[in-house]
N, C-alpha and C positions, 0 to 999 in steps of 0.2 A: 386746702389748695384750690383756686380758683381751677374753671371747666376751658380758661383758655391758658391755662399755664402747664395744665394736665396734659392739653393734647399737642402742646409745644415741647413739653417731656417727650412725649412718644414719638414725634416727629424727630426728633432730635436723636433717640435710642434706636430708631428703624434706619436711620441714616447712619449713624454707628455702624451698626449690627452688617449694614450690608456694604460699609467699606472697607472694614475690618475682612469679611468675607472675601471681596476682590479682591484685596492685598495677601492673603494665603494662597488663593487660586495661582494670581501672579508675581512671585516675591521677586522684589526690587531689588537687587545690591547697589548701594550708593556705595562711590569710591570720592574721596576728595583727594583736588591733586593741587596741592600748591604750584602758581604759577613759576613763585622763583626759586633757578634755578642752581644759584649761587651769588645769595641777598651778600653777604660778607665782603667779597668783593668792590661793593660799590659805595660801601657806607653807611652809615649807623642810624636808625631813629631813635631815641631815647625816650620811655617812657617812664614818669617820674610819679610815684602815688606817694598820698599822702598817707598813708595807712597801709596794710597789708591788701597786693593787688588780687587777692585769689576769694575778697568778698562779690558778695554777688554782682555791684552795680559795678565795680573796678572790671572783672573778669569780664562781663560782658561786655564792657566797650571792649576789653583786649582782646575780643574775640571776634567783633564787628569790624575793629579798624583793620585785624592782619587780614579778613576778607575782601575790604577795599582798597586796603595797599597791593593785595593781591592781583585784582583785577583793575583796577590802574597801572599793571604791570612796571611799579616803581618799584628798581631794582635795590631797596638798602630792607639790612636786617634788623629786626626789632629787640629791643631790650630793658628789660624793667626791674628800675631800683623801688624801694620802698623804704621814704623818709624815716617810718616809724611815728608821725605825730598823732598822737593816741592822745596826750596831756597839753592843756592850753599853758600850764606849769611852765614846760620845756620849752615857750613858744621864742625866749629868748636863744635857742638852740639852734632853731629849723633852720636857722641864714647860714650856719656854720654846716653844718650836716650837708643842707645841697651844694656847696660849695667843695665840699668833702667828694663828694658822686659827681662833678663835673670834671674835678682833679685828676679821675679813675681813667678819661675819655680823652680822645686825642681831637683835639679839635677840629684838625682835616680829617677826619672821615665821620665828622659829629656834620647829618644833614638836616637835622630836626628835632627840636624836644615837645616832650608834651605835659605836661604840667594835671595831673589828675586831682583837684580837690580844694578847696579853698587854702588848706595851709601851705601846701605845695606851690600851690600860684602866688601866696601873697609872698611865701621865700626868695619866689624866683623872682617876683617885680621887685621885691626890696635891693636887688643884687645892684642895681645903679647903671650900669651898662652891660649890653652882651652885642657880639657880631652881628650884625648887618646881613652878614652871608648865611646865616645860620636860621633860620623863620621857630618861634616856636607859640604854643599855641596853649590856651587853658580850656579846660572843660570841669564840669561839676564846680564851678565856683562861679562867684557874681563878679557883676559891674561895680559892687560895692566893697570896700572893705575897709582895715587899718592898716597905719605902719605897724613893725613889727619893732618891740625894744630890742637893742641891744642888748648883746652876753651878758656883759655887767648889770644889767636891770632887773633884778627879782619881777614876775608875775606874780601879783597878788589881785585879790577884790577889789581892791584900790585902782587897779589901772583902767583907766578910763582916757583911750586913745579917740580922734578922732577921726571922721569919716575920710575916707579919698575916694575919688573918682579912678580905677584900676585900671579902665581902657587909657586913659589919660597919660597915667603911671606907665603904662608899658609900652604905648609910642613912644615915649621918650628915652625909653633904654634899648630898644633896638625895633625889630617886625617881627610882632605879633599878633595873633590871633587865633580863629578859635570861637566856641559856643559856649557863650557865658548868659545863665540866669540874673534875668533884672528885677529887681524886689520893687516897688512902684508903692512907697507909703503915702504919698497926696493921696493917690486914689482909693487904696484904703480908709484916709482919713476923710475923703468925698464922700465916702460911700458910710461911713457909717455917721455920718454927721443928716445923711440922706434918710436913712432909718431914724434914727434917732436925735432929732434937730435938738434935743434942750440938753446935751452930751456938755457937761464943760469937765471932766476928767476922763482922761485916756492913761492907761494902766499896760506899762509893755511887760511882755515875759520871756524870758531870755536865759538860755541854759550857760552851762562852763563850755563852751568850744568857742573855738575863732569865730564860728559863722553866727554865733548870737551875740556873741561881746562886739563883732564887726556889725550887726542888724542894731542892735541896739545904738550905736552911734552914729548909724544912718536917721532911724528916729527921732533922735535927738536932733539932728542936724536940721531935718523937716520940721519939727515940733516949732522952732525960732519962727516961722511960718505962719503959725495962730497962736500971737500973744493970749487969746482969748481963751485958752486952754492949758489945763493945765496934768503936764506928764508927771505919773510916779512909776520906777523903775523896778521892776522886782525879778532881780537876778537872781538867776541859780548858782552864782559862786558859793551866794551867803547861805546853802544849803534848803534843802526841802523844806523843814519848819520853818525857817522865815517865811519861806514862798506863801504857805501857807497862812500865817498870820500876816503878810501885806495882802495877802486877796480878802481877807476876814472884816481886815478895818479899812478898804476901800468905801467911799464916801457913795452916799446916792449919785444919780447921773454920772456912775463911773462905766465904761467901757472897758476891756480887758482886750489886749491885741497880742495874739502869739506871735514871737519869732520862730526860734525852735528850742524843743526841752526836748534832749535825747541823753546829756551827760552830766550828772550831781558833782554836788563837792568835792568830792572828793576821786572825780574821774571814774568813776563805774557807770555804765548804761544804765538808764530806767528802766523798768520791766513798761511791757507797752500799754497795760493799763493805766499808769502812773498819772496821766494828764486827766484821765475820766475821774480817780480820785483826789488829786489837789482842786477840781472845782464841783466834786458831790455834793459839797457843804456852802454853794452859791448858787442852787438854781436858778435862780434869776435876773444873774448877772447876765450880759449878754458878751459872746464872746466870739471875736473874727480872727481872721489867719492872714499871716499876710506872706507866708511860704506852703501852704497848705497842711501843715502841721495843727492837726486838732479835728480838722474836719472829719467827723466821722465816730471823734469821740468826745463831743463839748461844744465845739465852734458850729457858728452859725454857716458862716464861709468869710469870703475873701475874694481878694483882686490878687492872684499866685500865678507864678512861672507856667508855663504847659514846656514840665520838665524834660528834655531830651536829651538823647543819648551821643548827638555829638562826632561818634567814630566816623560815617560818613561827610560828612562837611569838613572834617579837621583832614581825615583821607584827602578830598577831594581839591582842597587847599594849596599840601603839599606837590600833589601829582601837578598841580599847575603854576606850581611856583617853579617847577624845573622843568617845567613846560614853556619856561618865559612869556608866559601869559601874564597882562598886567593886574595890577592890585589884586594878585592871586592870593594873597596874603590879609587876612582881613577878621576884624568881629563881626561876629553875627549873634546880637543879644536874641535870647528868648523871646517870641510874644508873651503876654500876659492871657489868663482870659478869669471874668467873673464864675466865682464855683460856690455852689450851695447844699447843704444839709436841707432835704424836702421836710425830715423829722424833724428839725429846731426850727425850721421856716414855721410850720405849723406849732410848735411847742411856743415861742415867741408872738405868734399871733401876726405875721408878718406874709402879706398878701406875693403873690408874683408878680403881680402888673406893679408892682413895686420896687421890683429889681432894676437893676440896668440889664438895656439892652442888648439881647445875644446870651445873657447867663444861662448857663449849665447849671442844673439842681439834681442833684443824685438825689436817690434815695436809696441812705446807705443801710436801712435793715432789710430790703429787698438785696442790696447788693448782699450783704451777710449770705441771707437764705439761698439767693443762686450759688454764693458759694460754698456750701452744703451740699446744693441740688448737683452740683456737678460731681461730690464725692459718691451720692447715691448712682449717676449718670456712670460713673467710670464703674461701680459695684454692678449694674446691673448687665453692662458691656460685656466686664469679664465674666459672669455668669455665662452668656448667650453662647461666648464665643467659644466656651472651654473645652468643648466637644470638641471641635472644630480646632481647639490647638493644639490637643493628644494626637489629634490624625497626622500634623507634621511636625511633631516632636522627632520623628526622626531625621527627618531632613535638618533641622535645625542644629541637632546633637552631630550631624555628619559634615552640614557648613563648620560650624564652630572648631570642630577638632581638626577639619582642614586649615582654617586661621590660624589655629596654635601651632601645628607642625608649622607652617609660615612661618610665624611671630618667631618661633624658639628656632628654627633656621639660619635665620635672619641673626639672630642672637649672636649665633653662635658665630657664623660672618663676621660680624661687626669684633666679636673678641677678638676672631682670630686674627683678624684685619690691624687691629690696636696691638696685639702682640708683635705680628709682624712687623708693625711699622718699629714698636719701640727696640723692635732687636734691629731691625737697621740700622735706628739710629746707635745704638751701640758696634754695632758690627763698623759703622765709619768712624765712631770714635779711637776703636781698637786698631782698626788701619790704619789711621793718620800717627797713632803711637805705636805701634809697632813698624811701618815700613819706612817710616822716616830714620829709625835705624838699620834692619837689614837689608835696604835696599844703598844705603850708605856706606855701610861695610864693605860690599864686593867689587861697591864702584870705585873706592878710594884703593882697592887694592891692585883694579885693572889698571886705572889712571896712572898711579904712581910705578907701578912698576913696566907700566907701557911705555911710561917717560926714559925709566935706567934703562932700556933695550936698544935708546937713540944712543946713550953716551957708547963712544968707541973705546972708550978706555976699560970697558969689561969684559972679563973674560968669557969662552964659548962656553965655557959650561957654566958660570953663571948666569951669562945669557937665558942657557938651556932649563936651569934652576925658575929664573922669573918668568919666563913663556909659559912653564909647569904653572906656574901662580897664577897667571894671567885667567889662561886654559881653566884653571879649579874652579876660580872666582866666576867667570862669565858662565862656566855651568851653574853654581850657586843662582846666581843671577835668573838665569833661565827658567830652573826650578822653580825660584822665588814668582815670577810671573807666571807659570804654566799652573802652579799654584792657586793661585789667584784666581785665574781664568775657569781651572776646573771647579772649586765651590761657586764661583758664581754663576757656570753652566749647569751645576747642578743644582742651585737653589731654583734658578728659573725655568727647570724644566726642558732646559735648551738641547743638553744630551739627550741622543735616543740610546735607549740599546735592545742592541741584536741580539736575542737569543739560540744559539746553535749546541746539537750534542759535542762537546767535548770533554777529552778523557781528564780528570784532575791531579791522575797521577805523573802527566806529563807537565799538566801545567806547574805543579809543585815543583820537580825536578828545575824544569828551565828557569823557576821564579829563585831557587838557591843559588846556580849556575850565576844569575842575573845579581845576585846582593855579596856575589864571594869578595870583592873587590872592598867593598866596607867594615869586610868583615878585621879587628883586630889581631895582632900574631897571640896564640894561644885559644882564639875564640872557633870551639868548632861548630859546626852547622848537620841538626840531626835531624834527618827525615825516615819515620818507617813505616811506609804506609800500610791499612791492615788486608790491601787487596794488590793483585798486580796492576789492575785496571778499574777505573768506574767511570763510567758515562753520564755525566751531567748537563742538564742544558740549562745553558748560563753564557754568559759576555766575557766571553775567556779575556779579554782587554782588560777590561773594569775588574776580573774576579783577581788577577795579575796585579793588577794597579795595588788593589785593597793587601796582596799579600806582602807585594815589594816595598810598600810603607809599614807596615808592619814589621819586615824582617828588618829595612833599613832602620826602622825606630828602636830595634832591640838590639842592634850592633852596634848604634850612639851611645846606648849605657850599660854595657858589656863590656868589663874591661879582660875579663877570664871567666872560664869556664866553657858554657853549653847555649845555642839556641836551636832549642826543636821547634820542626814546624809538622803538625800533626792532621790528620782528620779522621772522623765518626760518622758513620754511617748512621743513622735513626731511620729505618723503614716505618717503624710506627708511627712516630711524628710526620712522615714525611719530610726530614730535613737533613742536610750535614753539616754539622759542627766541624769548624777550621779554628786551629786555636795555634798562635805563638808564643812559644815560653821563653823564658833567660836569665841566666843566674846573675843579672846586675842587679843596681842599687834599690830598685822597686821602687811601687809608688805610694805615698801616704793613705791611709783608706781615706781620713776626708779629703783629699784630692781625685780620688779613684770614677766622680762623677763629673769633675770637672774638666777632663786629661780629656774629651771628646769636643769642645766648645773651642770656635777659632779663635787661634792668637793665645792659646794654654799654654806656658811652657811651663815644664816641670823644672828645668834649671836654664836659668835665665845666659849661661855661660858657653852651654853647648849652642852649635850653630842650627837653623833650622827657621820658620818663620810661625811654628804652633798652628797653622793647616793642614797638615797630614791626616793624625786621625780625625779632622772633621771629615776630610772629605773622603776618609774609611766609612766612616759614619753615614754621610749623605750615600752613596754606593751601596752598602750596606739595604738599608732604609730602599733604598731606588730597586733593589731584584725581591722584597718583600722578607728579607730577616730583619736581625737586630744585633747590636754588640755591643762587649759586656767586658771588663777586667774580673776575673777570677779571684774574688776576697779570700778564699779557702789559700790559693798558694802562696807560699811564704818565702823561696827561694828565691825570688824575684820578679817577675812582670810577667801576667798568662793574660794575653789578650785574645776572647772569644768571640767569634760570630758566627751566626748559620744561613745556610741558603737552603731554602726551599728545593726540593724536590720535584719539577715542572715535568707532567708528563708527557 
């Protein structure tokens, strides 16, 4: 290693060593905060790849563009389909497929597409017209390409499309634009007819994807150009071994021009050596690029894209097309620039002052070695620094576990949030089916029989009879709403309750007192409580509420017999058990979990609207117990709950 590359090492390691240092001293938290605040709202972008978006060059622009849609404060949200064109096979497919992902999309709130890849872009210019109002734009593909065959077309070796001009194409089917690579083969063929003036065959190589079957008839197209020259084609449809016996029986004064060799016959990737071995066996060929494919492992260089990533300018497009700023909407081809292999420049024997001017000349086994150097850079870093990152491993271990309680917080929000919402929407659905009958029922019976109380011709005590009906039904009624109003006062928190000592053996008393009237002839009402007194503090309202549904619920399906209303003292627990019993029809055990959820009826014939014991339930729940139906009892219905013991 050279004495100025050594001390450009250590220069390099001491500036490491002591920002790494600063940044422990003073740790940063970066937070990112999306600008928008509700993209959905306003409209869709649509980002369309040709391939799976989560490879590296896809991802990073989708990572670049949501930053500048971001801070262009352009209010639409983004979304991305992935064609799937992996096989040039399929390419009869791709027209059907994006046409498939547009079908998905509503076209008023469709405010932009973006076309990620050469197959993707040439699907979409194939489509023949799109909206005017609609801008969309291409990236990762050229100025160049082909039509695409028709469904019915088999892809084979055989098809041999010709060139089109894309920007062309896609004026004419609506506004477009966007950052597209220009392949620029004259000046390739300038350039190596410049190097090598007594060149009369030029040799192109060309893998199985769009972008070399579409290079490849850009070539050709150019090649009509210099009759004086003559093209042989050597396509990777027809598999590697041909490849390599067309480079074998290449003639003297042949030149050899890369498109791109990334996919074989039979659609599998090359391994990245592949291009260094299909020309081991020609050193002396000479060999240019005219996408930058090769350089570095064969190729001398080339006249290549100075490839970019696009996300800003395509951002920058849209935010000014809704800016009503004019020809916001626009291409913006690639520059080119001359690139050279320093190691083939000298392997070829081929001077500098020989290049065109402004050329770049790597030198790529230097580039290699730095890149080495920086694995040993980052080794030596972590060494320095590792003392120094024991000292705040604990702070690190105590941020982190702060994040996760966050994160799993958050988490747990967002379920409960998604629960809640979906029991709403259940809980509306259940109310529009259930009180579009019981709210029906006691109106049709006030109505009608508030009508017979006009007729004169009835007698007073039938009169007396339908006033009674009237009178029952508008209580039903009442219920039915107060109902109503109560779960939903207690789902939202809206009830307070007041805690006060009061005795529960009075409240029992008054709450029988209070349900004798529902009670059936033969149905008695047993209370024996095991004290004369207890002082509880508790919502003697709310605790009433909870018992008076309760006993009203056990005297709907009581036809004979007994309903006890009972309680237990648990000093150990700290709680009392209130439990109602009744020798009616009882409830199925698989139902015994459901008889708590609103809108449950156990029989759909008795009158009632299935909110009672939810809102036992919520009440319940609301003083810090729980309630339960007694599976053990067999004689018919033991509904249990306890209340806490508040000192």
């Amino acid at each position: 290693m050279s004495v100025r590359r050594l001390n450009k090492l250590k220069f390099i390691v001491g500036c490491a060593t002591a920002a790494l240092f600063v940044s422990l001293l003073f740790p940063i938290g970066i937070a990112a905060k999306n600008s928008l605040d509700s993209p959905g709202d306003q409209g869709t972008i649509l980002i369309i790849a040709s391939y799976n978006p989560d490879t590296r060059r896809m991802s990073s622009f989708i990572s670049d563009f949501e930053h500048k849609i971001a801070n262009e404060n352009v209010p639409f949200e983004i979304l991305i389909e992935d064609l799937g064109c992996k096989s040039v096979a399929e390419a009869n497919l791709w027209k059907d497929r994006l046409i498939s992902v547009l079908e998905r999309y509503d076209r008023n709130r469709l405010k932009a597409v973006i076309l990620l890849g050469q197959e993707a872009w040439a699907s979409f210019v194939s489509l023949g017209s799109f909206p005017q109002d609609i801008p969309f734009f291409g990236c990762y593909a050229s100025t160049n390409g082909i039509p695409l065959p028709d469904r019915n077309h088999p892809v084979t070796d055989k098809w041999m499309p010709e060139s089109v001009d894309m920007i062309r194409q896609a004026d004419s089917i609506g506004n477009g634009g966007g950052s597209l690579n220009r392949y620029d083969i004259a000046k390739n063929i300038d350039l190596i007819r410049s190097l090598y003036p007594n060149v009369d065959n030029i040799a192109f190589l060309s893998d199985n994807t769009y972008g070399g079957i579409s290079l490849q008839a850009l070539v050709k197209q150019e090649m009509s150009s210099h009759p004086d020259l003559t093209l042989t084609l050597i396509d990777g449809r027809n598999g590697e071994k041909k490849a390599y016996a067309a480079i074998e029986r290449l003639p003297r004064k042949s030149v050899l021009l890369i498109g791109t060799w990334r996919v074989g016959q039979d659609g599998q990737y090359f391994m990245d050596n592949s291009l260094k071995t299909l020309l081991a066996d020609q050193p002396h060929l000479p060999v240019f690029s005219v996408s930058g494919s090769g350089i570095g492992s064969g190729a001398i260089g080339g006249y290549i894209p100075k490839y970019e990533n696009g996300a800003s300018e395509i951002a920058g497009q849209i935010a000014d097309f809704y800016k009503k700023k004019p020809r916001a909407v626009h291409f913006d081809p690639t520059e080119n620039e001359y690139r050279f292999d320093l190691q083939k420049l000298k392997e070829f024997g081929i001077a500098e002052y020989k290049l065109p001017s402004g050329s770049i000349v790597v030198d790529t086994v230097e580039a290699r070695l730095q890149k080495y150097e920086s694995y040993i850079l980052i080794l030596i870093v972590i060494f320095i620094v590792l003392s120094l990152f024991i000292a705040f491993l604990y702070y690190l271990y105590y941020r982190n576990k702060k994040l996760k309680i966050s994160l799993e917080n958050r988490g747990r929000e967002l379920i409960a949030a998604k629960e809640k919402a979906e029991e709403s929407d259940m809980l509306k659905s259940a109310f529009l089916a259930n009180m579009s009958h019981e709210i029906r029922t006691p109106l049709n019976a006030i109505v009608g029989f508030s009508a017979l109380l006009g007729d004169e011709s009835i007698s007073e005590e039938d009169r007396n009879v339908y006033m009674g009906i009237v009178n029952q039904n508008s209580d039903l009624l009442l219920t039915l709403i107060g109902d109503i109003l109560d779960i939903s006062r207690l789902e939202t928190g809206k009830i307070s309750f007041t805690l006060h000592p009061e005795n529960i053996v009075a409240i029992c008393q008054q709450v029988i007192s209070t349900t004798a009237h529902g009670r059936k002839k033969g149905v008695e009402c047993v209370f024996n409580p095991p004290v004369e007194s207890f002082i509880l503090k508790t919502d003697s309202q709310r605790l009433s509420q909870v018992l008076i549904n309760l006993l009203t619920n056990a005297s709907k399906f009581t036809e004979k017999g007994t309903i006890a209303l009972a309680f237990e003292i648990q000093k150990e627990q700290r709680r009392i058990l209130f439990s109602v019993s009744d020798t009616g029809c009882g409830i199925p055990r698989e139902r015994q979990e459901r008889v708590f959820n609103r809108f449950e009826k156990l029989n759909e014939f008795k009158q009632g609207t299935g909110l009672g014991l939810a809102i036992c339930k919520q009440i319940v729940l609301r003083f810090g117990g729980n309630i339960w139906i007694d599976p053990e009892y067999t004689e018919g219905a033991r509904f249990v709950f306890s209340h806490p013991i508040v000192p």
